[in-house]
PDB file of N, CA, C and O in Angstrom:
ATOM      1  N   UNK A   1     -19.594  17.741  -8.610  1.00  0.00           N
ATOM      2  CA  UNK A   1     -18.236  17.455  -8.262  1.00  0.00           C
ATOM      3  C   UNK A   1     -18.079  15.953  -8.043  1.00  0.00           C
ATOM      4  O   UNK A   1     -18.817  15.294  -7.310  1.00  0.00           O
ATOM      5  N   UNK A   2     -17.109  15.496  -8.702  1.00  0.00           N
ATOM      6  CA  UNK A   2     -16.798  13.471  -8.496  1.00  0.00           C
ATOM      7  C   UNK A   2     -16.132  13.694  -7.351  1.00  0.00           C
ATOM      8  O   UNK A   2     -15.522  14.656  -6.885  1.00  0.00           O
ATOM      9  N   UNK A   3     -16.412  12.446  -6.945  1.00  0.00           N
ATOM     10  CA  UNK A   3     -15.813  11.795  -5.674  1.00  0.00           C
ATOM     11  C   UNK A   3     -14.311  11.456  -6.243  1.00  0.00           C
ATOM     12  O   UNK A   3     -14.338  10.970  -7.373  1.00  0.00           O
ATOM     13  N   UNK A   4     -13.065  11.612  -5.697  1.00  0.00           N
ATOM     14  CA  UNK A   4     -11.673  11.372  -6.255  1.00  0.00           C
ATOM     15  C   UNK A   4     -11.986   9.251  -5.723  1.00  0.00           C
ATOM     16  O   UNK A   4     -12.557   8.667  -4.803  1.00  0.00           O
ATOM     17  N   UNK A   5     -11.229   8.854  -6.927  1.00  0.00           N
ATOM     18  CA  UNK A   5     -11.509   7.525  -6.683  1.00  0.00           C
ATOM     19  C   UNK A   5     -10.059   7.219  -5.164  1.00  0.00           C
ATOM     20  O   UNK A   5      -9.248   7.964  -4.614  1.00  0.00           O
ATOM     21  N   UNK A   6     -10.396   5.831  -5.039  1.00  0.00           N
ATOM     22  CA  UNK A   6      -9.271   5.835  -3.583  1.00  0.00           C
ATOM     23  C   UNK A   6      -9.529   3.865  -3.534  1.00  0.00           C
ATOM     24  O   UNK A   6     -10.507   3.122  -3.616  1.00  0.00           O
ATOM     25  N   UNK A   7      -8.266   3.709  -3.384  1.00  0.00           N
ATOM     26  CA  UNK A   7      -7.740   2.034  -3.468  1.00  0.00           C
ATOM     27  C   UNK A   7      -7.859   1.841  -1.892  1.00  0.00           C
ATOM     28  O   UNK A   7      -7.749   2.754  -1.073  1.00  0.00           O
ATOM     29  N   UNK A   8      -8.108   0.465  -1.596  1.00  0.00           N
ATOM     30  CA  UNK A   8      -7.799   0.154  -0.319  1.00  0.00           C
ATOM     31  C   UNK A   8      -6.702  -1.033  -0.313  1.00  0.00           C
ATOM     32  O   UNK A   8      -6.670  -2.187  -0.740  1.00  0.00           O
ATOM     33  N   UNK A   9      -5.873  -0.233   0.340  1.00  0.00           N
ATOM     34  CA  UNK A   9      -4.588  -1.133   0.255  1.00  0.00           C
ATOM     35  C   UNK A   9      -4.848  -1.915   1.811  1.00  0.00           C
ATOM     36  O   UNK A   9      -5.546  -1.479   2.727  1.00  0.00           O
ATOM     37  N   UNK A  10      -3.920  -3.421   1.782  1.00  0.00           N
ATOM     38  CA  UNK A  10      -4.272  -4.259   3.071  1.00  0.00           C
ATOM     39  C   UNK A  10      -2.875  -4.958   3.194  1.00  0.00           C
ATOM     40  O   UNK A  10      -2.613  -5.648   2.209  1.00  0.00           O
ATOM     41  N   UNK A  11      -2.098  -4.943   3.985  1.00  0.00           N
ATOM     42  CA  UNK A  11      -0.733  -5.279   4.415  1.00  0.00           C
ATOM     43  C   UNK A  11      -1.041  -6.852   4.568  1.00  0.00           C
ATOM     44  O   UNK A  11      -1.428  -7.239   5.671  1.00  0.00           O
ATOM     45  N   UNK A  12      -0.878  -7.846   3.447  1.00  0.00           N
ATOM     46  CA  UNK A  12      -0.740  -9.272   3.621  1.00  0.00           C
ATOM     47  C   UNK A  12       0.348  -9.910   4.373  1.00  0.00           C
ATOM     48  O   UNK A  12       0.164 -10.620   5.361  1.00  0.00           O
ATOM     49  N   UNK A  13       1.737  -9.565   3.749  1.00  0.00           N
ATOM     50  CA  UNK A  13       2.992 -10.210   4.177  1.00  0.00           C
ATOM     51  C   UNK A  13       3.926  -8.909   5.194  1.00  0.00           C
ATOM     52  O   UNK A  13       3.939  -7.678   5.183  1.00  0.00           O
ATOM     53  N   UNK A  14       4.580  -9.899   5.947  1.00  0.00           N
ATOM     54  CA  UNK A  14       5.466  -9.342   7.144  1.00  0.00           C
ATOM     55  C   UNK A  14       6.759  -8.237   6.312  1.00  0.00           C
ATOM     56  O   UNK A  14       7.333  -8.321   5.226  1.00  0.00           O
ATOM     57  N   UNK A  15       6.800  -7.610   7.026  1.00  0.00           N
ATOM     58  CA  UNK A  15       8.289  -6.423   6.830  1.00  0.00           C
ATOM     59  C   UNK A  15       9.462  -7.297   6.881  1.00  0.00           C
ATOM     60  O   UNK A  15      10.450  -7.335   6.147  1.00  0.00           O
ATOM     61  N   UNK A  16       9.149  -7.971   7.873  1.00  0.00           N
ATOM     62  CA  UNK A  16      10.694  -9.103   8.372  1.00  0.00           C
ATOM     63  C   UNK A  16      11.173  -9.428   7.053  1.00  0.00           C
ATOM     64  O   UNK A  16      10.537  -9.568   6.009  1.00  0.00           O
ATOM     65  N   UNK A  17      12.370  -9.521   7.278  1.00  0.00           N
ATOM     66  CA  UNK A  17      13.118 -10.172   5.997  1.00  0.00           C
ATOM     67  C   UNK A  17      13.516  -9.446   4.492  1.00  0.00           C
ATOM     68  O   UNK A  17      14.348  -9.764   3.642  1.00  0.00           O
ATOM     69  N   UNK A  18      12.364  -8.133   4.578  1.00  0.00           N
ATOM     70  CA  UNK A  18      12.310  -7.359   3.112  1.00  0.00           C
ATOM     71  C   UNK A  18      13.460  -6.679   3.109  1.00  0.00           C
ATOM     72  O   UNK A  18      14.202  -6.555   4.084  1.00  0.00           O
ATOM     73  N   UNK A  19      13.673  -6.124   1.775  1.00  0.00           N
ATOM     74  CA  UNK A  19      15.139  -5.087   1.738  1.00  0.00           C
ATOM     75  C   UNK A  19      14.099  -3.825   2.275  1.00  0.00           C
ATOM     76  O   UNK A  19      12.878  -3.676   2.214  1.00  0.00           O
ATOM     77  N   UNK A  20      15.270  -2.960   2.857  1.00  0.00           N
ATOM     78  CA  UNK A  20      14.914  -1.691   3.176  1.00  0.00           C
ATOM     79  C   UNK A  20      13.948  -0.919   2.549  1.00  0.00           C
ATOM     80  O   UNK A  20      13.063  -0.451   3.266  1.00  0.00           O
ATOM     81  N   UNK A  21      13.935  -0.707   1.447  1.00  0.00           N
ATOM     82  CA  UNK A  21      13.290   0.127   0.205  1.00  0.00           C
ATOM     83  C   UNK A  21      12.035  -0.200   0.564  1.00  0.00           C
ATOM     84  O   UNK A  21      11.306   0.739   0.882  1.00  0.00           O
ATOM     85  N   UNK A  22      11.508  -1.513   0.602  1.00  0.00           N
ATOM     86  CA  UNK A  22      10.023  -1.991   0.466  1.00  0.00           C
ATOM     87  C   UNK A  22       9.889  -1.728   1.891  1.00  0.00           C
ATOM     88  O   UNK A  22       8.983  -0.902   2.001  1.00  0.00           O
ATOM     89  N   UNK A  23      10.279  -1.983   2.850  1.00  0.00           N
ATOM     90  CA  UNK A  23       9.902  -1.663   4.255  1.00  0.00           C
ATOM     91  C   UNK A  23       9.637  -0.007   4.159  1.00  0.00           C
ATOM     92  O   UNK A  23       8.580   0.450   4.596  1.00  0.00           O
ATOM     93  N   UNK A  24      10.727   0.926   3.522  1.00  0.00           N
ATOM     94  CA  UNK A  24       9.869   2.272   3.844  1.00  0.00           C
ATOM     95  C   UNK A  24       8.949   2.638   3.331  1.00  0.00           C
ATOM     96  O   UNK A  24       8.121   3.367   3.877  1.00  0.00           O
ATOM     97  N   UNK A  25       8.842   2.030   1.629  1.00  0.00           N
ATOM     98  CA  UNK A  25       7.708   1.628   1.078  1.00  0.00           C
ATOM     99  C   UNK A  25       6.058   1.707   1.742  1.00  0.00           C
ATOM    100  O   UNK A  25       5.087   2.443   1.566  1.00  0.00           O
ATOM    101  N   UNK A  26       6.407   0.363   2.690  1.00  0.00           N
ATOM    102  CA  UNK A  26       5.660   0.074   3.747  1.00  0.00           C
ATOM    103  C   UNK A  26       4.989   1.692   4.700  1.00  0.00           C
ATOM    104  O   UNK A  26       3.899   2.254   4.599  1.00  0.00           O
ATOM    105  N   UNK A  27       5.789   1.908   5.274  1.00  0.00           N
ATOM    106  CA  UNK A  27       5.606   2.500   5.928  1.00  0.00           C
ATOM    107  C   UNK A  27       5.381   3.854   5.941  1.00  0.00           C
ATOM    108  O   UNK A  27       5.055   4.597   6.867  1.00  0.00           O
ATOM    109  N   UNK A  28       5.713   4.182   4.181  1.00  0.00           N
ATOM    110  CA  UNK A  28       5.409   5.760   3.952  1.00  0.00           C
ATOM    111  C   UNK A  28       3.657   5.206   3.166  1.00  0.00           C
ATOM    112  O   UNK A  28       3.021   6.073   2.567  1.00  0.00           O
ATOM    113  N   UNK A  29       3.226   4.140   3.244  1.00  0.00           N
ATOM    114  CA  UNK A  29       1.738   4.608   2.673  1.00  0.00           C
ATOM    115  C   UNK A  29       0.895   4.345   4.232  1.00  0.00           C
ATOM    116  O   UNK A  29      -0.285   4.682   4.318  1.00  0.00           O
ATOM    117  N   UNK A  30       1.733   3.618   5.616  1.00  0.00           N
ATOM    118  CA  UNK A  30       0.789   3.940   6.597  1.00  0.00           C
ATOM    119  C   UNK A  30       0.548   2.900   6.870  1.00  0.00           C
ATOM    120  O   UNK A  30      -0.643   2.741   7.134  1.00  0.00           O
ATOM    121  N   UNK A  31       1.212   1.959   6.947  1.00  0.00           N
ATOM    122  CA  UNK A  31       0.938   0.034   7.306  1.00  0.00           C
ATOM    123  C   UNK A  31       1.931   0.046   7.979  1.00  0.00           C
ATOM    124  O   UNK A  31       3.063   0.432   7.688  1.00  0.00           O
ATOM    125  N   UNK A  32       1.351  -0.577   9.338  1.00  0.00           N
ATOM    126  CA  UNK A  32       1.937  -0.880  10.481  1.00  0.00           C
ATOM    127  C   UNK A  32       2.300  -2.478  10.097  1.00  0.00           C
ATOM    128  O   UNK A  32       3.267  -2.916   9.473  1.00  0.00           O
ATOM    129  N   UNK A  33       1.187  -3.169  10.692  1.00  0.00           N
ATOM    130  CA  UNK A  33       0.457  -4.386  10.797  1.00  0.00           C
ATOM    131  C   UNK A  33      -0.100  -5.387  10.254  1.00  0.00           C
ATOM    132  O   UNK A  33      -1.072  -5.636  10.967  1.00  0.00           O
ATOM    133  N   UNK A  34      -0.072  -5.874   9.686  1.00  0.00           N
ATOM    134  CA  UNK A  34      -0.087  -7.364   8.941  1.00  0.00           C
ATOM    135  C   UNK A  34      -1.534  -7.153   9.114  1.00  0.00           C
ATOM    136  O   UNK A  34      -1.892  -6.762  10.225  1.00  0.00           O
ATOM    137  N   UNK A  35      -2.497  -7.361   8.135  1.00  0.00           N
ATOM    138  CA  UNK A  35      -4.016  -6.951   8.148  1.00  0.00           C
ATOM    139  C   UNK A  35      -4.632  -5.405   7.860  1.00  0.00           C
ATOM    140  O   UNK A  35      -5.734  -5.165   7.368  1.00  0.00           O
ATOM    141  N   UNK A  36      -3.933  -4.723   8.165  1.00  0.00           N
ATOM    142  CA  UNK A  36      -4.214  -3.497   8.101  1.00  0.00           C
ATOM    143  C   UNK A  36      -4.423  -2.657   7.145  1.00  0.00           C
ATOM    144  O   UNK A  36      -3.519  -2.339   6.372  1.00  0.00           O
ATOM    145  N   UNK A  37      -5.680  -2.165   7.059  1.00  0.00           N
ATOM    146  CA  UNK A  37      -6.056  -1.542   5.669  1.00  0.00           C
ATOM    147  C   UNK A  37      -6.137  -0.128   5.768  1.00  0.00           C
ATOM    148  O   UNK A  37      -6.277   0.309   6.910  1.00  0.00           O
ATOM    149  N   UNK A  38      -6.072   0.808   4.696  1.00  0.00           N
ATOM    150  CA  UNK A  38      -5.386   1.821   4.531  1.00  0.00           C
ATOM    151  C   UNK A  38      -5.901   2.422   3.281  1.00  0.00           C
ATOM    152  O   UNK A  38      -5.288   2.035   2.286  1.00  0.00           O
ATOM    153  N   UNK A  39      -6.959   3.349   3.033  1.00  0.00           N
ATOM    154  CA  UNK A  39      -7.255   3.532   1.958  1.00  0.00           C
ATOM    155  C   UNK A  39      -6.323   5.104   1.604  1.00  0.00           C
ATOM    156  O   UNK A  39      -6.044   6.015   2.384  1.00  0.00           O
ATOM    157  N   UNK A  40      -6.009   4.952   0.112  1.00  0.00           N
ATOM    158  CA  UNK A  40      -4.802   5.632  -0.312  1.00  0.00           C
ATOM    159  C   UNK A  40      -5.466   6.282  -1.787  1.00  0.00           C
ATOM    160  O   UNK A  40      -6.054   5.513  -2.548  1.00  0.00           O
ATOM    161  N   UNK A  41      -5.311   7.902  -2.161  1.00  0.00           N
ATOM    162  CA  UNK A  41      -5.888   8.365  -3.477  1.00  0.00           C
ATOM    163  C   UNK A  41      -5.958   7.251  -4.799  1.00  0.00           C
ATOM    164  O   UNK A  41      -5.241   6.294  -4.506  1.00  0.00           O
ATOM    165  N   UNK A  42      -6.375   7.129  -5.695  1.00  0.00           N
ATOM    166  CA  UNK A  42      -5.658   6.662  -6.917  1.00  0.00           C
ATOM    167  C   UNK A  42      -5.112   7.509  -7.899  1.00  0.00           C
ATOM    168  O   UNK A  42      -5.859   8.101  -8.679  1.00  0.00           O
ATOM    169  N   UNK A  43      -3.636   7.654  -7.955  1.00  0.00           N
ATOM    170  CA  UNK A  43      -2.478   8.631  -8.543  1.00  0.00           C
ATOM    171  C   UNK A  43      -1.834   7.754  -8.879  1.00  0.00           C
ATOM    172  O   UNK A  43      -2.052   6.545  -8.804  1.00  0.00           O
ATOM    173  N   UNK A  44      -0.853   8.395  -9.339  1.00  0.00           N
ATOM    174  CA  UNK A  44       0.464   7.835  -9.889  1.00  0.00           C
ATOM    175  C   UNK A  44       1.434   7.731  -8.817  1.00  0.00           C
ATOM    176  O   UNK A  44       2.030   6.655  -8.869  1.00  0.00           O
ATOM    177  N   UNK A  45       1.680   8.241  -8.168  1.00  0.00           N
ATOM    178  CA  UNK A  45       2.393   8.193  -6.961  1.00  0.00           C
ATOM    179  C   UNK A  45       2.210   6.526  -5.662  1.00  0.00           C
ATOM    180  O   UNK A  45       2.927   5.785  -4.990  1.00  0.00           O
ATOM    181  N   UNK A  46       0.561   6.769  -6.050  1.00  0.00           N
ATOM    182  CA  UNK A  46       0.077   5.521  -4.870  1.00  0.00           C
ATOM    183  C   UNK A  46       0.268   4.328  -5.794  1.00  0.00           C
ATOM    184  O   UNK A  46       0.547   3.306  -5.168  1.00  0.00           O
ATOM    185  N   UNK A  47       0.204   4.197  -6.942  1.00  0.00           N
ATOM    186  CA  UNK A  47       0.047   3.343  -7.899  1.00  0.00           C
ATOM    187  C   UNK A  47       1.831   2.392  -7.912  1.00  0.00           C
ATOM    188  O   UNK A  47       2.068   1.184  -7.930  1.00  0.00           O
ATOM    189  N   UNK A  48       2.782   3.613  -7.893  1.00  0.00           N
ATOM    190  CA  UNK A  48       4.223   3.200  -8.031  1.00  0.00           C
ATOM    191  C   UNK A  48       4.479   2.803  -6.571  1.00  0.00           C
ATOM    192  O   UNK A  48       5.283   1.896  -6.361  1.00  0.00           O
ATOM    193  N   UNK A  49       3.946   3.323  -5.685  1.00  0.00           N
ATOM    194  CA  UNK A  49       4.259   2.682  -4.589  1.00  0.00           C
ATOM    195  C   UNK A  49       3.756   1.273  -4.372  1.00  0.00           C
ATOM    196  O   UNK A  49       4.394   0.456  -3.708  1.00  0.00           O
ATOM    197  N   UNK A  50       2.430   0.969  -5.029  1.00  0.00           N
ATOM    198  CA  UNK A  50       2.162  -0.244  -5.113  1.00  0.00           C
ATOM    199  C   UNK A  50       2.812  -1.385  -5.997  1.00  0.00           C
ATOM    200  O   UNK A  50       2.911  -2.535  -5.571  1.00  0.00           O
ATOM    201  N   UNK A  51       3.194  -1.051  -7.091  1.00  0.00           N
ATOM    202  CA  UNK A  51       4.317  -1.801  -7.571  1.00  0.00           C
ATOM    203  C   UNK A  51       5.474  -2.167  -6.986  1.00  0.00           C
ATOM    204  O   UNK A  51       5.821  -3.348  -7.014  1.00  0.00           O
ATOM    205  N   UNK A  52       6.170  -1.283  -6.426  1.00  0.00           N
ATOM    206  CA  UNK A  52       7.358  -1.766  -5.467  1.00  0.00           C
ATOM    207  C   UNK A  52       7.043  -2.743  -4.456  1.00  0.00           C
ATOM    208  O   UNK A  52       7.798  -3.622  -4.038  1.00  0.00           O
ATOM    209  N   UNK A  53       6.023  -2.540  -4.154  1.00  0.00           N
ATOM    210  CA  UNK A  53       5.510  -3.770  -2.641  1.00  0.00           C
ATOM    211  C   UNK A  53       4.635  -4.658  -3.402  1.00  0.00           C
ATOM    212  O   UNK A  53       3.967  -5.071  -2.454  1.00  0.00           O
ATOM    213  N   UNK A  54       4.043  -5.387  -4.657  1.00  0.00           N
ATOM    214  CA  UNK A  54       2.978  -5.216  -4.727  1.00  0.00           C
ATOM    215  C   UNK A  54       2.782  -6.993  -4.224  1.00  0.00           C
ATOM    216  O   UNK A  54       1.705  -7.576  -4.349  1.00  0.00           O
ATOM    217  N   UNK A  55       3.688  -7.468  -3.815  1.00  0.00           N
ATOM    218  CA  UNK A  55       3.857  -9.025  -3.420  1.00  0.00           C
ATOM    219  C   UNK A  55       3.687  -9.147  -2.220  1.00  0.00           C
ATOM    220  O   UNK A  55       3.657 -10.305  -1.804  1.00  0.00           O
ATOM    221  N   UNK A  56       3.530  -8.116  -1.308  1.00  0.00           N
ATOM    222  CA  UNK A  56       2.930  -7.827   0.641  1.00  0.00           C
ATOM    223  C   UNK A  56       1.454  -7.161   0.319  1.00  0.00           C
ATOM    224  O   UNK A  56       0.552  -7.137   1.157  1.00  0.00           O
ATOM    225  N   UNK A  57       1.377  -6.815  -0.536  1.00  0.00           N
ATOM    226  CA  UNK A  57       0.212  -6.027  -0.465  1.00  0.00           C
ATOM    227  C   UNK A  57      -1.201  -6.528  -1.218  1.00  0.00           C
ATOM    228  O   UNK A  57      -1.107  -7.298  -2.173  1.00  0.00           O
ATOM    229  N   UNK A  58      -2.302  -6.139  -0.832  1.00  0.00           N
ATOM    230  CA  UNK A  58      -3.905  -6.762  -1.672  1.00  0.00           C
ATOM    231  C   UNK A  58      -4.496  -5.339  -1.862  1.00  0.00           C
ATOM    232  O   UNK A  58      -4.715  -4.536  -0.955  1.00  0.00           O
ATOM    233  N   UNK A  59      -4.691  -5.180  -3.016  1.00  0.00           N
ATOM    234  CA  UNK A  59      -5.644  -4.059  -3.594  1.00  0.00           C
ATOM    235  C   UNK A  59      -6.747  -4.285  -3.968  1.00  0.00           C
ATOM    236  O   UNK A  59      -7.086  -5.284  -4.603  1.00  0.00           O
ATOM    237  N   UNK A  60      -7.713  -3.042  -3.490  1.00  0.00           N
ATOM    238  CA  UNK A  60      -8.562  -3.125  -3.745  1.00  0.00           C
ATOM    239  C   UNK A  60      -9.449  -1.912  -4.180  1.00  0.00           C
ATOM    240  O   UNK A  60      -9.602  -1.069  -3.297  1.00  0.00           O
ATOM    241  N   UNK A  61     -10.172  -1.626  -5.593  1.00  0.00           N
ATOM    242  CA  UNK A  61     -10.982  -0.600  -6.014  1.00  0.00           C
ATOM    243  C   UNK A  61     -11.945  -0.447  -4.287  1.00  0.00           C
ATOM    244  O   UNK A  61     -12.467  -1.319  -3.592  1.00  0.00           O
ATOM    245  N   UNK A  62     -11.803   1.426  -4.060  1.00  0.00           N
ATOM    246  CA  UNK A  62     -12.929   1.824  -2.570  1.00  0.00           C
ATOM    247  C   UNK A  62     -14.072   2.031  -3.761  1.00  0.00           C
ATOM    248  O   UNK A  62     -15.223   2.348  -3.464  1.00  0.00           O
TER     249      UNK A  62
END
């Protein structure tokens, strides 16, 4: 059985200032905090969410 692969996402830039969308963005993959890493499946789902933010956010292959 494979291990399901999984990104580690890391909250670079602040919520302040963003339009709404990217703030819930934010907050529906689980980033509070400026630093905060968050490892998330690799889907299509986590993938589009990373596009919408992908200028606050640092990815990284887990």
């Amino acid at each position: 059985m494979a291990a399901e692969k999984t990104l580690k996402i890391t909250l670079v830039k602040s919520k302040i200032g963003q339009i709404p969308k990217a703030r819930a963005t934010i907050e529906a993959m689980g980033l509070r905090k400026i630093g905060q890493t968050v490892e998330l499946p690799d889907n299509g789902s986590t993938r589009g969410q990373i596009q919408k933010v992908r200028h606050m956010v640092k990815v990284e292959e887990a």
